[in-house]
N, C-alpha and C positions, 0 to 999 in steps of 0.2 A: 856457556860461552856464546858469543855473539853468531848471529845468524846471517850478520849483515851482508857479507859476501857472495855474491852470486855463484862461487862454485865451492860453497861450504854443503857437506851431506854428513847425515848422519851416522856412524857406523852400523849402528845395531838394527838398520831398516833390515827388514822382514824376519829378525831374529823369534818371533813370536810363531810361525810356522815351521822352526826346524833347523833354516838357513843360519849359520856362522856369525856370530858377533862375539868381540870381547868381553872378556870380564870387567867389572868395574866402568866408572863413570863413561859415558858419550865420549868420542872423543869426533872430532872433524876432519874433510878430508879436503884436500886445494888443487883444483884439476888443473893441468897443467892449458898453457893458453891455446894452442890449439886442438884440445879438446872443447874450450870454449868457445872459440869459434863455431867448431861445427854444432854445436846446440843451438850457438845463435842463425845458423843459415836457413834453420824452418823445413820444410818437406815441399816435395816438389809436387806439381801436378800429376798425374797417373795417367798413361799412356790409356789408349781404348783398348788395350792387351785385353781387359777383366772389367769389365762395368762396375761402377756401383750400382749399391740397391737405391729403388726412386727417393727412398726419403731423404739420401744425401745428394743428390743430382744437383750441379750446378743449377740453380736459379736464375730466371727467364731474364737478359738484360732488361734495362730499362729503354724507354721507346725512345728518351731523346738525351744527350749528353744535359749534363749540368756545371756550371763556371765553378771554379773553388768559392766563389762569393758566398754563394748561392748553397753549398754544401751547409755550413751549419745551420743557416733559419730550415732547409729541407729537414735535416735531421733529426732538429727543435734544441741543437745543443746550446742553451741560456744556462748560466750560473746560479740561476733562483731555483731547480726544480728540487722537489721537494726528497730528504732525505741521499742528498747526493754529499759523499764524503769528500770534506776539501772546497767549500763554500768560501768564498770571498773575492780578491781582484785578478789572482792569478788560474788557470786550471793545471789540472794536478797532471801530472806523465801519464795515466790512463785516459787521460780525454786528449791527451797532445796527440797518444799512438792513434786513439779513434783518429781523430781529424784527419793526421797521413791515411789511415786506409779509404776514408770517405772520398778525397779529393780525389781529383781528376787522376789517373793510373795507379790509384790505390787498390791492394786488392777486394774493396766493398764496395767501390764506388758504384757498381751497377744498382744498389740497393738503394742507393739516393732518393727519392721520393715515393718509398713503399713506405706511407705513413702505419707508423705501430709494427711494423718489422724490417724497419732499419739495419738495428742490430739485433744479437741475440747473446741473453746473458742466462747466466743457472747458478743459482742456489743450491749446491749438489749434497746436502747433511748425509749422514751416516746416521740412521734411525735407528742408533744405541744408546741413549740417553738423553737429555733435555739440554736445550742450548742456554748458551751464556752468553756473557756480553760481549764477549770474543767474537760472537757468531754473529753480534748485532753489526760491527763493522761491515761486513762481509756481505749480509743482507740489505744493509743501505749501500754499501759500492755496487753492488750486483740490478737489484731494481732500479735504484737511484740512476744510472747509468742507462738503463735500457728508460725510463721516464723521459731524463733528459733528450736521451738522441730520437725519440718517438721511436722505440723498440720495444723489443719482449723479453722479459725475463721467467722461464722455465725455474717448479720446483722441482728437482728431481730429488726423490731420494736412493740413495744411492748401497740399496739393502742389497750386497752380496755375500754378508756374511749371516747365515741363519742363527750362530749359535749364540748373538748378543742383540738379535732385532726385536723389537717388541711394535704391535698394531701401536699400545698406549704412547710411545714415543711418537709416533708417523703423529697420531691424532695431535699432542701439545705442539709438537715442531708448527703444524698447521697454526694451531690457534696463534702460535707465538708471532707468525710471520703477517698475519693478518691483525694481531693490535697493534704492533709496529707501523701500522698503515699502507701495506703494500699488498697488490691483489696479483696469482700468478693469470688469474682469467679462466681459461681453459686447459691453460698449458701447467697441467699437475703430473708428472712422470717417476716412472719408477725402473729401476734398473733391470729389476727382476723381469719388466715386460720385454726386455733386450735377449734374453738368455738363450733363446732359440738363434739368435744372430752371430752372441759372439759365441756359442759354442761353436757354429759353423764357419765364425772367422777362426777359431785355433784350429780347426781342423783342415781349412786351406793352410796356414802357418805350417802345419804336419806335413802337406800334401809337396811343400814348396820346398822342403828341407829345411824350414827356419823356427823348429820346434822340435823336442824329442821327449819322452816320456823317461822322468831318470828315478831308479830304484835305488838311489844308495839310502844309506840311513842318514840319518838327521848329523852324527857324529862326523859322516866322511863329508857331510855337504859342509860343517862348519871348517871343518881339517881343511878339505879342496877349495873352498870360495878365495885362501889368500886373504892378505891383510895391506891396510893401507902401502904398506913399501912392496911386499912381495905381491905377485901377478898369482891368478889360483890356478888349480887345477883343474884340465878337463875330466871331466865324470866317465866313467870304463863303459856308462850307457849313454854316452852322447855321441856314435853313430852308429846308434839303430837303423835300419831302414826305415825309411818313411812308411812302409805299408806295417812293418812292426812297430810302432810308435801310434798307427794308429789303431790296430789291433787293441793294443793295452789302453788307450783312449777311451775308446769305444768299450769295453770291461770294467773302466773307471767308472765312465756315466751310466752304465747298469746295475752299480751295484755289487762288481764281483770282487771285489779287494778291502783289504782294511785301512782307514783311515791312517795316513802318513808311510805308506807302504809305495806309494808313487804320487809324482808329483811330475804336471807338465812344466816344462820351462823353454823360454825363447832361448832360440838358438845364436845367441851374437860374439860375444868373446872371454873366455874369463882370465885375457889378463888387461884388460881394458882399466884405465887408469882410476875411471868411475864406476866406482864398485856396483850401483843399482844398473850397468850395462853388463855384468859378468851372470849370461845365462836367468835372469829375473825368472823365477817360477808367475806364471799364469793362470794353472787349476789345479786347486789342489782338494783331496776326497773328503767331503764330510757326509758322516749318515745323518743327518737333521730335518726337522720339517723347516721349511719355510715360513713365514708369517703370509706367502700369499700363493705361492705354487705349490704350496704342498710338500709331499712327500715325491715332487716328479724327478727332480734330480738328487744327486748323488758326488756330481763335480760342480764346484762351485767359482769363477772366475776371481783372482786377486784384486784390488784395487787400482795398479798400477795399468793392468792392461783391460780393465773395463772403464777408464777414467776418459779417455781420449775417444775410445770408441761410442761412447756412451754423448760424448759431443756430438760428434760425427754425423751420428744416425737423426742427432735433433737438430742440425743443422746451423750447432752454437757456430758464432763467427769472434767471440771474446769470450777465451772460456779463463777466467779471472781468480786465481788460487793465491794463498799464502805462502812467506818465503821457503818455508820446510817443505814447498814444493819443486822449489826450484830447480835443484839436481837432478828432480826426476823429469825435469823436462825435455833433455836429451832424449831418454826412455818412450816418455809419451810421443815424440817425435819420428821417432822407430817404429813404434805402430804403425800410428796412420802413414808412415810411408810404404809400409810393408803389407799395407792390405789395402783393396780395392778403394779406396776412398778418393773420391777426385776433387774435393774441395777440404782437403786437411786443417780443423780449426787449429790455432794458434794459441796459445799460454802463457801467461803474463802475471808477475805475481808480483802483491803488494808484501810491506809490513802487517804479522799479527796484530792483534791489540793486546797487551798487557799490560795490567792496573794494579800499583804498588798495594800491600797487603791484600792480594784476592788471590783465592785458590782459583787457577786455571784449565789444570790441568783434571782431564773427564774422571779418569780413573781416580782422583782422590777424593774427587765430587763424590762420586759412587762409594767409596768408602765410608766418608763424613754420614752417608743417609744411611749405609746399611749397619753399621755402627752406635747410630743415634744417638751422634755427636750434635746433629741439625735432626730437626722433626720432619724432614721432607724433603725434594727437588724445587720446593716451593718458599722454605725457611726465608724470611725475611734476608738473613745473615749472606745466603747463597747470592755467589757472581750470575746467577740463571734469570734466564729473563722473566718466568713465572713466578720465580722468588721475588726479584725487583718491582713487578707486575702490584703482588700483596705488598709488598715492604712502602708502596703507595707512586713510586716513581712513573711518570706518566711515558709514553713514547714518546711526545714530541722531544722531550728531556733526553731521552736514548740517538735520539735521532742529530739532535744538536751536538752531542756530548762528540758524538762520531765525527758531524762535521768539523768540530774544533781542531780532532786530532788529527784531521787531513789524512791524506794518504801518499804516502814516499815507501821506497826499499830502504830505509833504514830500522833496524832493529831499536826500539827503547821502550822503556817501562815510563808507563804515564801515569804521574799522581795520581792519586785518589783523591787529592783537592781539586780537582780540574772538573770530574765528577760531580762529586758536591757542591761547586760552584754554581753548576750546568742546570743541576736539578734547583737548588733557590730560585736562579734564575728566570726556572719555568712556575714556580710553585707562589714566589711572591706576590704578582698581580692580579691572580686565580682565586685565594685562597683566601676565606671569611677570616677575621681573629676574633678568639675565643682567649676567656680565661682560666687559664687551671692551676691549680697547686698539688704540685706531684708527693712534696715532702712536707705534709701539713702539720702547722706551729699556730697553735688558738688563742687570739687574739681578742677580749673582751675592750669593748668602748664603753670603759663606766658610764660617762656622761650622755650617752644615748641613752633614749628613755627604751625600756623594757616593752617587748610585744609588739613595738613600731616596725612596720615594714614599708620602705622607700622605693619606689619606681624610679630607677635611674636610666636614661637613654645613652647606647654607646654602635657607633661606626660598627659595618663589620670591616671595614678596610677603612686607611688611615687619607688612601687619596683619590678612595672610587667611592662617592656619594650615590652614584648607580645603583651599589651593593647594597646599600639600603641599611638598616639601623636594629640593633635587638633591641631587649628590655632585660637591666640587671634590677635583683633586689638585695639593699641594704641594710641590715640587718645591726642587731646591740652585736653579736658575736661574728667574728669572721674568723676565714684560714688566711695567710699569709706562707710564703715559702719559710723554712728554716733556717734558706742561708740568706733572707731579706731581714736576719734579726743575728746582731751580737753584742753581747751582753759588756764584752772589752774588745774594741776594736781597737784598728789601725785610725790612724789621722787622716788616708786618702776612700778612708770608708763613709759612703752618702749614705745608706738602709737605714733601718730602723736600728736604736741605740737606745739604751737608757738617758732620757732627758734631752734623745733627738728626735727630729720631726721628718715623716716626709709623706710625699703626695700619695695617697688611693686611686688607682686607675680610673680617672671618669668620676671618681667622688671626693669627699674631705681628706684633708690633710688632719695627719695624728701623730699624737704626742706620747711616748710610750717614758712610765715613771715607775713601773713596776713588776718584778719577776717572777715565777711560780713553779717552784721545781717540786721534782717526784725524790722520794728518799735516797736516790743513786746520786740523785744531785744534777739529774738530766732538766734542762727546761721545758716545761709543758704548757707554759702561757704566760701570755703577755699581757698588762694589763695599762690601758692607754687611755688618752680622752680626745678628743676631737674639736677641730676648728667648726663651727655653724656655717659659717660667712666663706668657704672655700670649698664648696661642694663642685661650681661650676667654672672656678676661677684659682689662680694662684693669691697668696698675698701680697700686700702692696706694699707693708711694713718690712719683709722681710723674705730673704731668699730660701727658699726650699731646693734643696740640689737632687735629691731622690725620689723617684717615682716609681713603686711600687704594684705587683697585679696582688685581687684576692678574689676571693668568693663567698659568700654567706654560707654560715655553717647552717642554717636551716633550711635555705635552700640553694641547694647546689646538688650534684649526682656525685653518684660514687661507682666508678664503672668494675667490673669486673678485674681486669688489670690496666697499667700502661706500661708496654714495655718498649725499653728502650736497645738500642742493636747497636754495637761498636763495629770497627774493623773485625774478620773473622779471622786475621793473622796478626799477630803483634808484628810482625818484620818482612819486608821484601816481598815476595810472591813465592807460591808452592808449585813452581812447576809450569811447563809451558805444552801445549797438547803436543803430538807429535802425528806425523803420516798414520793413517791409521792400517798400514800394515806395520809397522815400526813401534805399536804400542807391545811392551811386554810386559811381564808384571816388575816392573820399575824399580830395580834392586830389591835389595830384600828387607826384612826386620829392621835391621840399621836404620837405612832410609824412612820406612815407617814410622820410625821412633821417631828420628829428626822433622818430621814434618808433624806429625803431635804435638811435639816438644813448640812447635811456632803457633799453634792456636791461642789465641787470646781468651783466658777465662775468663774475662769480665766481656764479653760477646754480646749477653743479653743479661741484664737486668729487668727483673720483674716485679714493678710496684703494686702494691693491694691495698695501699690507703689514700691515691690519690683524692683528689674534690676536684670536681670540674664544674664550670656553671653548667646552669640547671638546662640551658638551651640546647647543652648536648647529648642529653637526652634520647632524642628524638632523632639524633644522627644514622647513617643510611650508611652500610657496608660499605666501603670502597669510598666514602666521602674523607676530603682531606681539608685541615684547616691549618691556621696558623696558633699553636698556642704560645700568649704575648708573653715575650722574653724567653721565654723555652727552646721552642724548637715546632717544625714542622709536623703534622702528625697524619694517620688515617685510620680508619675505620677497620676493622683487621674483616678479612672474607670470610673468615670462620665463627663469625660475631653473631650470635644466638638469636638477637634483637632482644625485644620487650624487656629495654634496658640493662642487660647482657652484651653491654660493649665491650672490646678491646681494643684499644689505640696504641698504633704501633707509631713510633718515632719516624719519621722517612732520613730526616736531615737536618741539622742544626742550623742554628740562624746564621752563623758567620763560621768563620775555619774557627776548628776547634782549637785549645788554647792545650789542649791533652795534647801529647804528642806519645803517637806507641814507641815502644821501646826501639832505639835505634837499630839500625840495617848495617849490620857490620861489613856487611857487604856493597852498601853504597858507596864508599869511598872506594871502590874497584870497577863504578862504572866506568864506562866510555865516555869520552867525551861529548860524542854525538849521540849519544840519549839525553845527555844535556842541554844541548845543541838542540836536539827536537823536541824538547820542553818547553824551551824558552821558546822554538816557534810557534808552539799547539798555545803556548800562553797569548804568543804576537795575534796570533792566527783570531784566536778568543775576544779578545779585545778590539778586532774588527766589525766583530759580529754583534758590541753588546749595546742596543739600541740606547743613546742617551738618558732619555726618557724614561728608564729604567735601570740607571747605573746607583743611583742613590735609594730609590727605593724602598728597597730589603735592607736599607741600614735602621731596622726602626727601633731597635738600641742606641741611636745615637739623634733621628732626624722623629718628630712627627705631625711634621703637615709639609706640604707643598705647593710650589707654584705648576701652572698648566704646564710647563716643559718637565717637571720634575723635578728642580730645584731648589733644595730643602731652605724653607722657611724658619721652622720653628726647631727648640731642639725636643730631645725625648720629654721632657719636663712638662712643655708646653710654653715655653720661656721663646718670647721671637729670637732669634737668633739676630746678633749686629749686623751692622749694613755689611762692614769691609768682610767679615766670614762670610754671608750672601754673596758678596763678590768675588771672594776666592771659589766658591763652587759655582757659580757660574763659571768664569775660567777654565775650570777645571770641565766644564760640560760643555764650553764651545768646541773646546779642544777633542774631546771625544765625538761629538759629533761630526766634525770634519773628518776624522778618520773613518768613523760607518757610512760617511755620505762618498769618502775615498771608495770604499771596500764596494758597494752598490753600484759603483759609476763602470 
């Protein structure tokens, strides 16, 4: 169900420690409006009653006022800065709030010309798994934001639970956020370094009456919490005294009790209409080492109430979450009002990113690799950034892909064409072309004379002479694909055909007159004769409609594999992450099946008799090329070398004509995922340099004029004047739109 609503929450939050939730699917809850209200009034300043500690202490004004003019060039907020989510003419609701706090009696406005900490933004992961593309939005709103207003973006991670944290996570999160292109500098943090603070804020909490240490069991805390209509019950230990509250506290954090035997919780209301307000547990007992403090504690703080304080103490001024956070924002606002904090950050939260057929959810990630459903957090197949990383996709592609889909509080699922799009876009003008024959059909040219070998010269790119030129050789025998030959075609079929002709990429036109099958009756070669006179030209007598890639069968390579990677779900998405005190183990068997049941078997295909020319060879780990008429490819990171290649597909040349099995559940979207498709499309096509809108069509165009404007067609056939002048047309008009979108 949609998330779109600002006072939608989840039921089942914190069901995974003990506390009360239904059976059966999620269901939503719609807080009444003036409980909305008061979430939206924020936290007030803190009287000098209780100081804070120095690290949150209001910051030093600044020496001289500044005009609102003057407020964005001070900040540096420009619409070009790099990897900021929501690029083009308009800015997004997170840089409109920046702007009010910056200006003249906004609350940041004293930060006005503290070049490089302006604002202050975080990255806050949960260092139990490897990130996805979900996490990539998140990391460009987050940096992007602090880049743009000449701020800082802090990575904290945010390890309070020992019993799912791994160092190996903390380490790839690292790597992941620095190929992205973003540096935290200095500012690298960890929650765990807080632990001495906040155990000392729940212990004021205790001291003040607004915490009590509750012993029921798991069963009466589900019975007592109440349910969406009914208010819960107060707990038979919710007025302990403070000095017994913190007695048992204090026996927690040493060790003297067994795990789920007590649990601290704030003290606010339970029959409050917002359920994450009734009593929220704070600390709860685990015996676990830590991944960095060891074995020193025993009580380990909840999500909920180290989230806000954990701002706090870094001095965030935009602490910037997803909408599954937003209920808890009341919550988080009760902290920091309730404890010494004199400059309470604020909480603001976008749309997740979710991308039709991608598993998003951590927990099924986690299944898929321990399962060995996928070979790794790295699998091509995987929504992970390190998967994507190998699968060839570059960051700028990750970073663009984000900016298309902007950032609004609307909930929608974004194609996976939009994706795809993003990545050709970034991979067409980059990337050599090579030629390979995945499904190799042997092709003898009788009339070539035997043991002759031709030096043929061909572009690596079709409209960068820059890129410079290989060397093919021509050979009596060649490969061709299997489906560039049939034997009884259709009438709107240009390929090769008995008694048809058509072009050699870069060489002679051939004439195929005769067939060679194996006893099943399979074809196993083709046997043809060749134009002389059309090696570097078409003919003149007669039109040839199809143009053809091949490779010499004597010399050409034969790589170890080439695999090719579909969608990893035939339909919709698997799943959408949740709060992570809210993750449990996500119904049961059923559900496990049903989301089995959506993986797509044909995932990865693995070829073993590809031919590629002979010049890739020599290709380098992590190199990505175009193979012509194919598809996109790279060099796989686990590639042996000393020709021990694997080439992994990244992305096809144009949308695919496959379409996975329909989303029966699409026709039950929203409208407004519709609605914010059709923007992230709008949005897309602001951004897509003219100059580069034709392109990647090189199935259809191959040559160009200096604006981009295809000349020739694939054939090598000049294209007529009035076709030339319908894509020009077509590319004034686009340009006026990315020259709109710039201005």
């Amino acid at each position: 169900s949609s998330r779109s609503d600002p006072a939608l929450m989840d039921q089942r939050y914190l069901g995974s420690i003990g506390l009360p939730f239904p059976e059966g699917p999620p269901v939503h809850f719609v807080l009444p409006e003036d409980a909305l209200a008061e979430a939206s009034q924020g936290s007030k300043v803190k009287s000098a009653a209780s100081k804070a500690p120095a690290s949150v202490a209001e910051p030093a004004k600044g020496k001289s006022a500044v005009s609102s003019k003057a407020v964005a060039a001070s900040a540096g907020a420009s619409q070009g800065s790099a990897g900021v989510v929501g690029g083009g003419g308009s800015k997004n609701f997170l840089q409109e709030i920046i702007d009010r706090d910056l200006a003249p009696g906004g609350r940041c406005h004293s930060r006005v010309g503290r070049h490089g900490d302006v604002i202050r933004t975080r990255f806050p992961p949960e260092p139990n798994g490897y990130l996805h593309i979900g996490h990539c939005k998140s990391i460009c709103i987050n940096f992007g934001l602090a880049e743009m207003y000449k701020g800082r973006c802090h990575l904290r991670f945010d390890d309070t639970n020992p019993a799912a944290e791994e160092t190996e996570y903390v380490e790839s999160i690292m790597e992941d956020v620095r190929w992205l292109g973003f540096s935290w500098g200095e500012h690298l943090y960890f929650a765990s370094s807080y632990f001495d603070q906040l155990y000392e804020w729940a212990e004021l909490l205790i001291k003040n009456g607004k915490a009590y240490v509750d012993s029921q069991t798991a069963a009466e805390m589900k019975t007592n919490r109440g349910s969406l209509t009914t208010p819960g019950t107060n707990s038979r230990f919710r007025d302990r005294s403070p000095e017994e509250n913190l007695a048992l506290f204090r026996e927690m954090r040493d060790g003297k009790h067994a795990e789920g035997s007590h649990l601290l919780r704030a003290k606010i209301d339970m029959t409050h209409p917002n359920m994450n307000m009734r009593d929220p547990p704070i600390y709860r007992i685990l015996h676990k080492s830590h991944h960095r403090t060891g074995d020193k504690w025993c009580v380990y703080p909840l999500y909920d109430f180290a989230h806000g304080e954990e701002d706090a103490i870094e001095g965030i001024t935009h602490s910037i979450c997803t909408l599954e956070f937003e209920a808890h924002r009341l919550l988080y606002e009760w902290f920091t009002t309730n404890l010494p904090i004199e400059l309470p950050p604020k909480q603001f939260e976008f749309s997740r990113l979710n991308v039709t057929n991608t598993v998003m959810s951590k927990r099924k990630l986690l299944r898929l690799v321990k399962e060995g459903v996928v070979d790794g957090w790295d699998d091509p197949r995987m929504p992970t950034i390190c998967g994507m990383r190998r699968r060839g996709v570059t960051p700028e592609a990750l970073r663009n892909f984000c900016s298309k889909v902007g950032v609004t509080t609307s909930t929608a699922t974004i194609d996976i064409n939009l994706l795809e799009e993003t990545i050709r876009e970034d991979l067409e003008p980059q990337c050599a072309r090579r030629m390979a024959v995945l499904n190799p059909l042997k092709v003898v040219i009788e009339d070539y004379p035997a043991g002759k070998e031709e030096e043929l010269e061909a572009g690596n790119h079709p409209s960068k002479p820059e890129m410079g030129v290989r060397k093919l050789t021509f050979t009596k025998e060649i490969y061709i694909e299997q489906s560039d030959f049939q034997e009884d075609p259709p009438a709107s079929y240009f390929r090769l055909k008995p008694g048809g002709e058509v072009k050699l990429r870069h060489s002679y036109v051939i004439k195929a007159h005769e067939v060679v099958k194996d006893k099943a009756g399979a074809i196993i070669e083709v046997r043809c004769t060749h134009d002389a006179a059309t090696r570097d030209t078409m003919p003149e007598d007669r039109k040839i409609k199809g143009v053809i890639h091949w490779v010499s069968a004597s010399k050409c390579f034969s790589p170890t594999a080439v695999r090719l990677y579909d969608y990893l779900l035939r339909v919709g998405t698997a799943g959408e992450e949740v709060v992570v005190e809210e993750e449990d183990e996500e119904a049961g068997t059923d559900a496990k099946a049903d989301f089995m049941k959506e993986l797509n078997p044909e995932s990865l295909q693995e070829l073993k008799n590809a031919k590629l020319e002979l010049s890739l060879a020599n290709a380098k780990a992590g190199e990505r090329f175009q193979f012509e008429r194919n598809a996109f490819f790279v060099v796989d990171k686990y590639s042996k070398g000393n020709g021990n290649l694997i080439f992994n597909r990244i992305v096809g040349l144009k949308e695919s004509t496959h379409k996975p099995d329909k989303d029966e559940r699409a026709d039950a979207r929203s409208r407004k995922e519709q609605q914010a498709k059709q923007a992230a499309e709008k949005e897309a096509k602001k951004l897509l340099d003219p100059r580069e809108m034709f392109r990647a069509m090189t199935d259809q165009y191959s040559a160009f004029d200096e604006d981009g404007v295809p000349t020739h067609a694939a054939d090598g056939v000049a294209l007529p004047k009035s076709r030339v002048k319908k894509l020009r047309t077509e590319w004034e008009k686009q340009l006026k739109i990315f020259n709109s979108a710039k201005s």
